[in-house]
VEXMIGU-593016 format. One line per field, with one value per residue (C-alpha): residue number from 0; residue in one letter; x, y, z. Coordinates in Angstrom, 1 decimal, always signed. Each point is the difference from the previous one (the first is absolute). Example, Ala and Ser with C-alpha at 12.3 -4.5 7.8 and 13.67 -1.06 7.14 Angstrom:
# VEXMIGU-593016
i = [0/1];
aa = [A/S];
xx = [+12.3/+1.4];
yy = [-4.5/+3.4];
zz = [+7.8/-0.7];
***
This chain:
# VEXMIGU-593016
i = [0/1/2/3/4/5/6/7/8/9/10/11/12/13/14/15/16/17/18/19/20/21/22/23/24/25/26/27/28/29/30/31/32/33/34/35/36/37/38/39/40/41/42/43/44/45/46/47/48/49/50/51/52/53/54/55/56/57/58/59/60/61/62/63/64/65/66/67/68/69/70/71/72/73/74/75/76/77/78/79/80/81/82/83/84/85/86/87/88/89/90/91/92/93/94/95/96/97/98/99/100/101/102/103/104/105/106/107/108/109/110/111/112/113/114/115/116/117/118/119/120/121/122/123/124/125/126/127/128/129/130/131/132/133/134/135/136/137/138/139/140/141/142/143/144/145/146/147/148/149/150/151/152/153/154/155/156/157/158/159/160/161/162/163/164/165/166/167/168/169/170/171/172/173/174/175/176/177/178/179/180/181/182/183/184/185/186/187/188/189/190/191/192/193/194/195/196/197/198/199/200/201/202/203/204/205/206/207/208/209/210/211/212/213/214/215/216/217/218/219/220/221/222/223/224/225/226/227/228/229/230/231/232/233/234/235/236/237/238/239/240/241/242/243/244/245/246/247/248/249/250/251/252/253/254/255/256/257/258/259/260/261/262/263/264/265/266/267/268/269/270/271/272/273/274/275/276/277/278/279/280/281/282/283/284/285/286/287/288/289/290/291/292/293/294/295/296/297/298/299/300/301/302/303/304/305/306/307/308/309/310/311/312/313/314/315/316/317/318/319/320/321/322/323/324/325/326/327/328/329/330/331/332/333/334/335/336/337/338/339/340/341/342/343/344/345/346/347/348/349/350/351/352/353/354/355/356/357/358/359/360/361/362/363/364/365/366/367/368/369/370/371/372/373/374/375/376/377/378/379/380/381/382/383/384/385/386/387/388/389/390/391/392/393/394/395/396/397/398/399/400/401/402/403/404/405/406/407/408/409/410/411/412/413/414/415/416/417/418/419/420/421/422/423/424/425/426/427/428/429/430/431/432/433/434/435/436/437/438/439/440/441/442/443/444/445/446/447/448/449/450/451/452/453/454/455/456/457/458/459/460/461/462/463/464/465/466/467/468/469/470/471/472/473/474/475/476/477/478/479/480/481/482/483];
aa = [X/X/X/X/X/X/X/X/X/X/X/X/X/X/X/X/X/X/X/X/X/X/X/X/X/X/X/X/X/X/X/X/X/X/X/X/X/X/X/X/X/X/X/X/X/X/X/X/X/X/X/X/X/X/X/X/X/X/X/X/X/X/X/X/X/X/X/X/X/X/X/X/X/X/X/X/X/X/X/X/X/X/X/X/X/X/X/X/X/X/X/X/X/X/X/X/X/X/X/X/X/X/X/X/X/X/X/X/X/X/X/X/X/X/X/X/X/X/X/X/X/X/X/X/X/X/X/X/X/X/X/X/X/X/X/X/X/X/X/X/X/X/X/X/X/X/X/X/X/X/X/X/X/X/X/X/X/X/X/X/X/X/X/X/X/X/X/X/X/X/X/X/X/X/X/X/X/X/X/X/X/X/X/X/X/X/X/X/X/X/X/X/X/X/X/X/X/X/X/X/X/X/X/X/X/X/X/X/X/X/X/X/X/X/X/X/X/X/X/X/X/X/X/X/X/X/X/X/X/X/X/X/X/X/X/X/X/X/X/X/X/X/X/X/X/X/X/X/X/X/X/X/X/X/X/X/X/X/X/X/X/X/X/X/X/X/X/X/X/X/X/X/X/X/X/X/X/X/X/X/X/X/X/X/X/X/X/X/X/X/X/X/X/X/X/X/X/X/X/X/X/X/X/X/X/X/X/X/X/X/X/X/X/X/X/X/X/X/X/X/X/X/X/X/X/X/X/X/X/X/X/X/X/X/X/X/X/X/X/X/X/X/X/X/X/X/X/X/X/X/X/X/X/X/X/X/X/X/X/X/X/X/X/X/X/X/X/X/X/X/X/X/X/X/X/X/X/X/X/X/X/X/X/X/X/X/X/X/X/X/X/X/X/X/X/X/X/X/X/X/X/X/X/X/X/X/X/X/X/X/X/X/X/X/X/X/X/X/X/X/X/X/X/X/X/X/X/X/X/X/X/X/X/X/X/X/X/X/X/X/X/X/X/X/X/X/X/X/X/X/X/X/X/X/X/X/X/X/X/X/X/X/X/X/X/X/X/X/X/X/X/X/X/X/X/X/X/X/X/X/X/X/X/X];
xx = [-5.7/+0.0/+1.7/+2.8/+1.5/+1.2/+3.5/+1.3/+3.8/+2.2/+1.4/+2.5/-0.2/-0.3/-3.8/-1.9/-3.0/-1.7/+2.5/+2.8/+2.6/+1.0/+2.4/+1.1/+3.4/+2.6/-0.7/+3.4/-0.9/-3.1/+0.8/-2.4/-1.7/-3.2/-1.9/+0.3/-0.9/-3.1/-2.8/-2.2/-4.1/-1.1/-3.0/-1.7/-0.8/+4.2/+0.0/-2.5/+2.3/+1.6/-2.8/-2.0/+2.8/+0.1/-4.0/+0.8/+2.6/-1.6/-2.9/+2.0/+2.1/-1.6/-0.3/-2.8/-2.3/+0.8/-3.3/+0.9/-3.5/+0.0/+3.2/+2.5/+2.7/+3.3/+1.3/-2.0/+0.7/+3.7/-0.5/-1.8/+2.1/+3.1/-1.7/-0.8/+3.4/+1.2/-2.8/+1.7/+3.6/-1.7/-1.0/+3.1/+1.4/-2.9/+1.4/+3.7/-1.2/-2.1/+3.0/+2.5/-2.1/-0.7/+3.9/+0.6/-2.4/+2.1/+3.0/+1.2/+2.7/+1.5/+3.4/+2.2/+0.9/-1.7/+0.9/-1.0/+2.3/-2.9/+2.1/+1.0/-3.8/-1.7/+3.0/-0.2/-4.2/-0.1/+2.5/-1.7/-3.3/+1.3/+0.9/-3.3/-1.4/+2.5/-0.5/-3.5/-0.6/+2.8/-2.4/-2.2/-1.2/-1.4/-3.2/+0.6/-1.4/-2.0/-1.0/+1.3/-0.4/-0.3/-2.7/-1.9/-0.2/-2.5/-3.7/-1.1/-1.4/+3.7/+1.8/-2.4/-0.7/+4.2/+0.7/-3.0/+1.5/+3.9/-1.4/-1.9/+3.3/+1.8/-2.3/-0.3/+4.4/-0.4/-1.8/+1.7/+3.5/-1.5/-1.1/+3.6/+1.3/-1.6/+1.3/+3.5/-0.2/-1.2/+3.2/+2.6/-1.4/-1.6/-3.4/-2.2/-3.0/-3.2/-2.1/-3.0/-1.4/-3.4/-2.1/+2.0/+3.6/+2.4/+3.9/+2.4/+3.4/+1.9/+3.7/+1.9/+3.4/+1.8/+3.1/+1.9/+2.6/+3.2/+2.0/+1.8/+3.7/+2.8/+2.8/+3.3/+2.8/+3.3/+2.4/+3.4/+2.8/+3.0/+1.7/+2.8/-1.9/+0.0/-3.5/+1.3/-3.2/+0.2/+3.8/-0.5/+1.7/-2.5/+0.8/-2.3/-4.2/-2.8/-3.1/-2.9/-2.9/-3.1/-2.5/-3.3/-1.2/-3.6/-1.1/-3.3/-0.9/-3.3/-2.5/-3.0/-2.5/-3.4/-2.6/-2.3/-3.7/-3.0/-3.2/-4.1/-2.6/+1.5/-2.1/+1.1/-1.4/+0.8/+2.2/-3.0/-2.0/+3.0/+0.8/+3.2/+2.8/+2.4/+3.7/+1.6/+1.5/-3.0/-2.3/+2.3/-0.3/-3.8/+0.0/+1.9/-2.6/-1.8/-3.3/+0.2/+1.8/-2.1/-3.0/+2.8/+1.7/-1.1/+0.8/+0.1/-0.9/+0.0/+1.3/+3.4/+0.7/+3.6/+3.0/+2.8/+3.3/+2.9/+3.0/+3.0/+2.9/+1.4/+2.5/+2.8/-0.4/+1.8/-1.5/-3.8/-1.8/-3.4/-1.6/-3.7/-2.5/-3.4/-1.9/-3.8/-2.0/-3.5/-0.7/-1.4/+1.9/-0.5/+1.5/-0.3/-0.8/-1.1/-1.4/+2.3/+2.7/+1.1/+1.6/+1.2/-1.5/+0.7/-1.3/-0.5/+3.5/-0.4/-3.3/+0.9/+3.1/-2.3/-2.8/+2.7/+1.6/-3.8/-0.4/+3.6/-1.0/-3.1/+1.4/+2.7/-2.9/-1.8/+2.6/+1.2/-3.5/+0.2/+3.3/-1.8/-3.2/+1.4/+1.1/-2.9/-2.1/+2.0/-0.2/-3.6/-0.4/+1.3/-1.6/-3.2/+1.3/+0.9/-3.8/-1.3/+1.3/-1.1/-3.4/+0.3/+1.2/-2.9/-3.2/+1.5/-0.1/-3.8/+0.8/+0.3/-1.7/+1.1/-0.9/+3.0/+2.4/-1.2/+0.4/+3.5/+1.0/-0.8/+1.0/+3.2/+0.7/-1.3/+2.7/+2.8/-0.9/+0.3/+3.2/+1.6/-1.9/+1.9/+3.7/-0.2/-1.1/+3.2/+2.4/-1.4/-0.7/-1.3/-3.5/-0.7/-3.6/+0.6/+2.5/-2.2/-2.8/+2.3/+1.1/-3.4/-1.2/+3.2/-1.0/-3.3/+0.3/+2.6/-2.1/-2.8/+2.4/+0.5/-3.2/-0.5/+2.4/-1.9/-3.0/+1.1/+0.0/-3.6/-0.7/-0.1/+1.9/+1.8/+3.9/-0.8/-1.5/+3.4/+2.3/-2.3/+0.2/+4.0/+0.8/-1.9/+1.8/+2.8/-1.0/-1.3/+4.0/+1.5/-1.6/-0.4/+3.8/+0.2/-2.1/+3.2];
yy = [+33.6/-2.5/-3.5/+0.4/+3.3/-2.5/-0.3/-3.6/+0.7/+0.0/+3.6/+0.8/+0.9/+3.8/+1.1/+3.1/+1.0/+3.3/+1.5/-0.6/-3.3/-2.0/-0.3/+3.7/+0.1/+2.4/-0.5/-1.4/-2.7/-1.1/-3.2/-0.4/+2.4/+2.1/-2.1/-3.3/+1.4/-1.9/+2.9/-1.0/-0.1/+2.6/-0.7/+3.3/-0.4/-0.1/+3.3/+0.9/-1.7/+3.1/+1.6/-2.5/-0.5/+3.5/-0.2/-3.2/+1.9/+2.9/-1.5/-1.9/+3.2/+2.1/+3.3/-2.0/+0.0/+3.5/+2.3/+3.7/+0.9/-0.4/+2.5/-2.3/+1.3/+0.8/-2.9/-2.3/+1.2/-0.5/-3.1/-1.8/+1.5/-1.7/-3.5/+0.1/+0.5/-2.6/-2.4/+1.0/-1.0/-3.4/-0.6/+0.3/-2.3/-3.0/+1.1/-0.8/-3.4/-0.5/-0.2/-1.1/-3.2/+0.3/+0.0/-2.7/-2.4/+1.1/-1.3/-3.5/-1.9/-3.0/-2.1/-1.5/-2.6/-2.7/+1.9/+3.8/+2.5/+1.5/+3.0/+1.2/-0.8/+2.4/+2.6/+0.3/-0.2/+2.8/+2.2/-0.7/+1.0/+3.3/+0.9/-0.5/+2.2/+2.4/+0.7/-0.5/+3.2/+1.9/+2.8/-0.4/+3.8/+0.1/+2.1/+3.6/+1.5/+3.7/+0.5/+3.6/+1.8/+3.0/-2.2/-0.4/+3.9/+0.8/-0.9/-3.4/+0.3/+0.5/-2.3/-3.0/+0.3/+0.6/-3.2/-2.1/+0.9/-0.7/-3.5/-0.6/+0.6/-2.2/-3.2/+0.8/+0.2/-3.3/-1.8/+0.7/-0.9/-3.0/-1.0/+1.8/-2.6/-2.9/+1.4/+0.3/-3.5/-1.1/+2.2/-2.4/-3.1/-1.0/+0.4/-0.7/+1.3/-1.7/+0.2/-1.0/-1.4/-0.8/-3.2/-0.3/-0.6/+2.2/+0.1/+1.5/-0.6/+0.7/+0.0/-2.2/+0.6/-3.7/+0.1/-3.3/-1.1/-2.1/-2.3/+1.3/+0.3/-0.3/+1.5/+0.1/+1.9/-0.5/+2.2/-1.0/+2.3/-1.2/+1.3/-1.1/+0.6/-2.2/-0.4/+0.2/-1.3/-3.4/+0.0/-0.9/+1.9/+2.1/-0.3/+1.9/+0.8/-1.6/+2.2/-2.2/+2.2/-2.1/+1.9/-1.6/+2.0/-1.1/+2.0/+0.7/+0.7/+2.9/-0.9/+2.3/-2.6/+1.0/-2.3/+0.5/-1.9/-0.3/-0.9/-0.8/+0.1/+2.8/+1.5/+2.8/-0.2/+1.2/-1.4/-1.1/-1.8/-2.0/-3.3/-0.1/-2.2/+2.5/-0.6/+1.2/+3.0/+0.9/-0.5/+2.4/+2.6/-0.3/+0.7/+2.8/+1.7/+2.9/+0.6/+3.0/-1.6/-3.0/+0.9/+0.9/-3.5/-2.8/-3.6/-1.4/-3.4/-2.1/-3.1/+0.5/-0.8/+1.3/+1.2/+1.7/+0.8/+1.9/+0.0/+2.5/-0.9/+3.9/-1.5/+1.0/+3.3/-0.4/-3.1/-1.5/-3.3/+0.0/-3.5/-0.6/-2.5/-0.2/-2.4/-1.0/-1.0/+0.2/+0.8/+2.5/+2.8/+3.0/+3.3/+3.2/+3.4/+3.7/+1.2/-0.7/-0.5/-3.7/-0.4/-3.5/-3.3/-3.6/-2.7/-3.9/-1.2/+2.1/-0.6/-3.8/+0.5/+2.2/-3.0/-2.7/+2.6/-0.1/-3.6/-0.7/+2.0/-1.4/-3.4/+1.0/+1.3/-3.1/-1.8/+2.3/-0.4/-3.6/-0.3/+1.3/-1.6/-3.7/-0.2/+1.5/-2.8/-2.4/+0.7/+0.6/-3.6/-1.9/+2.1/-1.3/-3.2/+0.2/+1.2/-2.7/-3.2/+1.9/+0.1/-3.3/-1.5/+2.0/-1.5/-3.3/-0.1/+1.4/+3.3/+1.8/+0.8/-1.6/+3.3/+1.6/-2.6/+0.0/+4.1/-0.1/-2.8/+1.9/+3.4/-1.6/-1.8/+3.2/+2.1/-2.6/-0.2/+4.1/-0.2/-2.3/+2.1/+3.3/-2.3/-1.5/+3.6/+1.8/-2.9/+0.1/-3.2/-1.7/-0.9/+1.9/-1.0/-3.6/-0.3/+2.0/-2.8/-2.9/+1.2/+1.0/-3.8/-1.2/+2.1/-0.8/-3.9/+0.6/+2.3/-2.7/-3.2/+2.1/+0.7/-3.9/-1.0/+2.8/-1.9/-3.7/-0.5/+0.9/-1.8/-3.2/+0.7/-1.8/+0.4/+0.3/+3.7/+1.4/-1.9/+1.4/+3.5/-0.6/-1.3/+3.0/+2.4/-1.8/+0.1/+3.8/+1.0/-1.6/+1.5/+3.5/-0.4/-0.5/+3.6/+2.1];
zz = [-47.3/-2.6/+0.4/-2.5/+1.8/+2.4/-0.3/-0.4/-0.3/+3.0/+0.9/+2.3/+3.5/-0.4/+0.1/-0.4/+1.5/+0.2/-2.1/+3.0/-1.1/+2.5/+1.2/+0.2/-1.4/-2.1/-4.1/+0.3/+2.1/-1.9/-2.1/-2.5/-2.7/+1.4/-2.3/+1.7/+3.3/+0.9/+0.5/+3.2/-0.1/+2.8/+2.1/+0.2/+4.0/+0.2/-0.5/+2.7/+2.7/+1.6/+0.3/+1.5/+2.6/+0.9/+0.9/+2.0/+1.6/+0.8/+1.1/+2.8/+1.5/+2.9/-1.5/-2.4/+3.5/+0.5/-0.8/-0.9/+0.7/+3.7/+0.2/+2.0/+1.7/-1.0/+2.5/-1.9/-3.3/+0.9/+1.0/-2.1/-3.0/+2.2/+0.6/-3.7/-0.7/+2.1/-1.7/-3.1/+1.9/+0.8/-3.5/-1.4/+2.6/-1.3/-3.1/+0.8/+1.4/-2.7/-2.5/+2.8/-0.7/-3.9/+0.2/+2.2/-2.0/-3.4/+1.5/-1.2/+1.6/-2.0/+1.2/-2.2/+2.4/+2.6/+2.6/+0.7/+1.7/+2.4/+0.9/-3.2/-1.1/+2.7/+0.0/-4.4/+0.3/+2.5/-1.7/-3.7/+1.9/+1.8/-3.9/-1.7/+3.0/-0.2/-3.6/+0.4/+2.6/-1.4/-1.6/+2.3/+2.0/+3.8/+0.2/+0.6/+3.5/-1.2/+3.1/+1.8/+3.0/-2.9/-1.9/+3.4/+0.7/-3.0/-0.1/+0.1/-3.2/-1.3/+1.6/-0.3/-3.7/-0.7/+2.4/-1.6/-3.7/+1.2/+1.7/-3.3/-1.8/+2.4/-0.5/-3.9/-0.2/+2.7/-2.6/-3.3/+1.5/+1.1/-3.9/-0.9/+2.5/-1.6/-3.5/+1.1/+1.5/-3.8/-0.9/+2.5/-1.1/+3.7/-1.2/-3.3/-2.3/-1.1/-3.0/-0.4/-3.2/-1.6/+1.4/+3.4/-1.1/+1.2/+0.2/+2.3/+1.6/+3.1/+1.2/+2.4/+1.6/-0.2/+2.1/-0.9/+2.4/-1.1/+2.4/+2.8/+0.0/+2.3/-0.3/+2.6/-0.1/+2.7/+0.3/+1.6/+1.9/+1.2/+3.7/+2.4/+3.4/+3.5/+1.8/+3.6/+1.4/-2.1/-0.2/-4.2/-2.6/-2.4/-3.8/-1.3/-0.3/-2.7/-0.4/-1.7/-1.5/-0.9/-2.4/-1.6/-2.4/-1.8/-3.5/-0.7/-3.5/-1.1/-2.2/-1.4/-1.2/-1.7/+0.3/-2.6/-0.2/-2.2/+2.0/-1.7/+1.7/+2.5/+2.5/+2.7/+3.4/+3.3/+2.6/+2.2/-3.0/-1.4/+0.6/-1.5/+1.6/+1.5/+0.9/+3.5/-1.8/-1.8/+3.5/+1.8/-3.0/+0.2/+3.8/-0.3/-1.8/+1.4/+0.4/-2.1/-2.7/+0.1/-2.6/-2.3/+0.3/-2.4/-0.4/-3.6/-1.2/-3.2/-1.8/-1.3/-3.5/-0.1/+1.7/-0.7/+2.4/-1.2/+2.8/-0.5/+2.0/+1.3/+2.7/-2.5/-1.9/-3.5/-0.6/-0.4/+0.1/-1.5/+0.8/-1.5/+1.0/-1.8/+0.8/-0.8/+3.3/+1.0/+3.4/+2.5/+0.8/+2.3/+0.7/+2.3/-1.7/+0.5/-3.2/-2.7/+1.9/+1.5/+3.2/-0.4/-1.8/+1.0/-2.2/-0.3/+1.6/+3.2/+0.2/+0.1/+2.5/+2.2/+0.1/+0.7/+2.8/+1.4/-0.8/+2.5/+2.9/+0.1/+0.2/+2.8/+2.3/-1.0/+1.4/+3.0/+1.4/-0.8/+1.7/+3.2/-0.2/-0.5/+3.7/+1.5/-1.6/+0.6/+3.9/-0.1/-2.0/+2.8/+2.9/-2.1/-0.3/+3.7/+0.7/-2.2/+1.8/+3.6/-1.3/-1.5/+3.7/+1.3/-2.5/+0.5/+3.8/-0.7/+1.3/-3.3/-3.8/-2.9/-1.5/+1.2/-1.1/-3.5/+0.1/+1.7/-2.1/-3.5/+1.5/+0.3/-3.1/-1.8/+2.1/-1.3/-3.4/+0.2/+1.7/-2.8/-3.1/+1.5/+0.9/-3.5/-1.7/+2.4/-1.2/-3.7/-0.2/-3.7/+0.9/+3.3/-0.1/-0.4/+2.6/+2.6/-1.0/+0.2/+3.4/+1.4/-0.6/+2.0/+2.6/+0.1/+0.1/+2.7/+1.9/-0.4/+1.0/+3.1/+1.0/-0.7/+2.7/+2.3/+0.0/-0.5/+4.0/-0.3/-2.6/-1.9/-3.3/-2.9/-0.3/-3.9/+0.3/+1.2/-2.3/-2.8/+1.4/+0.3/-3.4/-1.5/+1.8/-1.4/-3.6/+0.6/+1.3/-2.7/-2.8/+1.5/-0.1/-3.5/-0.7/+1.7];
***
């Protein structure tokens, strides 16, 4: 393909590929001419994926071990025919989780206000999800069971060959509507297409469900009726009853929103060789992944050199809000696909969020195990302290080793200037380090002008030592103070 059959012109959102437009709708729904329908580049391996899943399939059901040759027995036969169909059952429950989560990262909440209404955010989230399944699975057929008592009666011969052809069939119609699934997500906007272009640029797009909600609002209506009644308990006279009904109502507007992006330098690898920065949504979506499906699951990425979002607002029917950002950004940008089809994207701004979100928790445990760890050294520091003086007492009335006091002595200052690093780290102070410094030298003079009044009945020592020791401590407490 030659450079100038690239198209350059913006098209609109309506792709073919394969001969098959996307979205699948009525001629009467299709807004522009067939010949501005941008026509997709095909990879040729695309068109190899269903029958590469139906070997990966097959390969992983029971029957697979089974080995006509060695004439098994009808029980067997029966049963691994039913355990492969019950693999098959199991696979199309990954399946549903699979795009349970595909779903669930697609969906976009935005609030119009400070505050966010949390039960009218899950309750709208869950129902908008239950929908994309619903329509999702909605052509979606269970595997049928061929296996008879009549079947059984005939010659093995006869019975495993027709069994191993209708299994064959199953796992072959498994894996088409699972690439018709992926199509008809293309067709209700919840997922995307790629194409790949010459010298690792590629384009593709995917779909997100925004669900914007508005402020909440109160409403109160009282209604009055007037009666001529006597309350014998209370001995009043009734006039009449108010009933006051309180409603809060909170509206949620729908948006479809296409993200559109153009990477260079793309490369595809797989989920266990990237190093892409994944949002929670996306990391949930990965680990839902099969291990089945997961040769078939790529991760793309590349520098983005455009992007393109189209919202329409659908929350009312007769009438449509188109709003259309294009901006110009360079950046790396990701995405999740199965062959030509993308699952979901993310790109620079979550990928920034998502290493701020890491960034925070990282600091809270920092300072949770702070929190605890401050006290602990604090006690241990004067234990030591405690312990230094004894042995001090002890080398000055000849019975002890220097050695010791020198060791408890730094043990302990080391233990306090830990304690105040991790109380000045818990209480974000402005220059923890400093302060821990400046407070570690107060406690060591301290420390030291005691163990100078342990030994000064022993010994024969200038009053200067421990005014020295004193005013440093000072000094050291009032400018650790000013690092807080």
């Amino acid at each position: 393909m030659s450079e100038a059959s690239i198209e350059t012109n913006d098209m609109t959102f309506e792709v073919t590929r394969a001969d098959r437009r996307f979205p699948s709708l009525s001629e009467a729904h299709h807004s522009p001419p067939l010949n501005r329908i941008r026509q997709l580049q095909r990879q040729p391996l695309d068109d190899e994926l269903p029958k590469q899943l139906s070997h990966a399939i097959y390969q992983r059901l029971g029957w697979h071990e089974l080995s006509p040759l060695l004439s098994p027995a009808r029980e067997t036969v029966a049963t691994a025919y039913i355990n492969s169909l019950k693999t098959l059952n199991e696979f199309y429950h990954d399946v549903r989780t699979v795009i349970c989560e595909a779903c669930r990262a697609n969906l976009e909440f935005r609030s119009d206000e400070n505050t966010t209404q949390v039960e009218a955010r899950d309750e709208i989230l869950s129902d908008k999800l239950e929908e994309m399944m619903t329509q999702a699975f909605a052509a979606w057929l269970p595997a049928k069971n061929a296996l008879t008592a009549s079947l059984l009666s005939h010659s093995p011969d006869a019975f495993i060959g027709q069994l191993e052809a209708s299994l064959s069939e199953e796992v072959d119609r498994f894996s088409r509507q699972f690439v018709e699934l992926l199509e008809h997500m293309v067709d209700l906007e919840l997922f995307g297409l790629i194409e790949w272009l010459p010298k690792q640029c590629c384009r593709y797009h995917f779909f997100r469900r925004v669900v914007i909600q508005g402020p909440e609002v109160a409403t109160q209506s009282i209604v009055e009726s007037f009666v001529d009644d006597f309350d014998g308990s209370s001995g009043q006279r009734i006039i009449g009853n108010r009933r006051t009904t309180s409603t809060r109502t909170v509206r949620h507007e729908i948006r479809f929103a296409r993200h559109q992006h153009e990477l260079i330098n793309a490369v595809r690898t797989s989920i266990r060789n990237s190093t892409v920065i994944m949002p929670p949504p996306i990391v949930r979506l990965v680990d839902s992944i099969p291990s089945w499906l997961y040769p078939f699951v790529e991760v793309i990425d590349g520098q983005i050199v455009r992007e393109l979002i189209i919202e329409r607002d659908v929350s009312v029917e007769d009438w449509t809000q188109v709003d259309v950002r294009d901006e110009p950004i360079i950046d790396v940008d990701p995405g999740i696909v199965i062959g030509p089809y993308v699952l979901s994207g993310w790109g620079s701004l979550e990928i920034r969020k998502e290493q701020e979100r890491r960034q925070v928790a990282q600091q809270q445990a920092t300072e949770a195990v702070n929190a605890r760890l401050a006290p602990l050294l604090a006690v241990g520091a004067t234990g030591l302290s405690g312990i230094a003086l004894w042995f001090q007492y002890l080398a000055s009335a000849g019975y002890g080793n220097w050695l010791f006091v020198l060791l408890t002595t730094v043990t302990a200052v080391g233990a306090a200037w830990q304690a105040f690093l991790s109380h000045a780290t818990h209480h974000r102070f402005a220059a923890p380090g400093h302060y821990a410094l400046c407070m570690a030298i107060c406690t060591a003079t301290g420390l030291m002008s005691a163990e100078w009044l342990v030994a000064r009945p022993f010994y024969s020592m200038s009053w200067v030592t421990p005014v020295v020791l004193w005013a440093t401590s000072l000094v050291g407490c009032k400018i650790g103070r000013l690092f807080r």
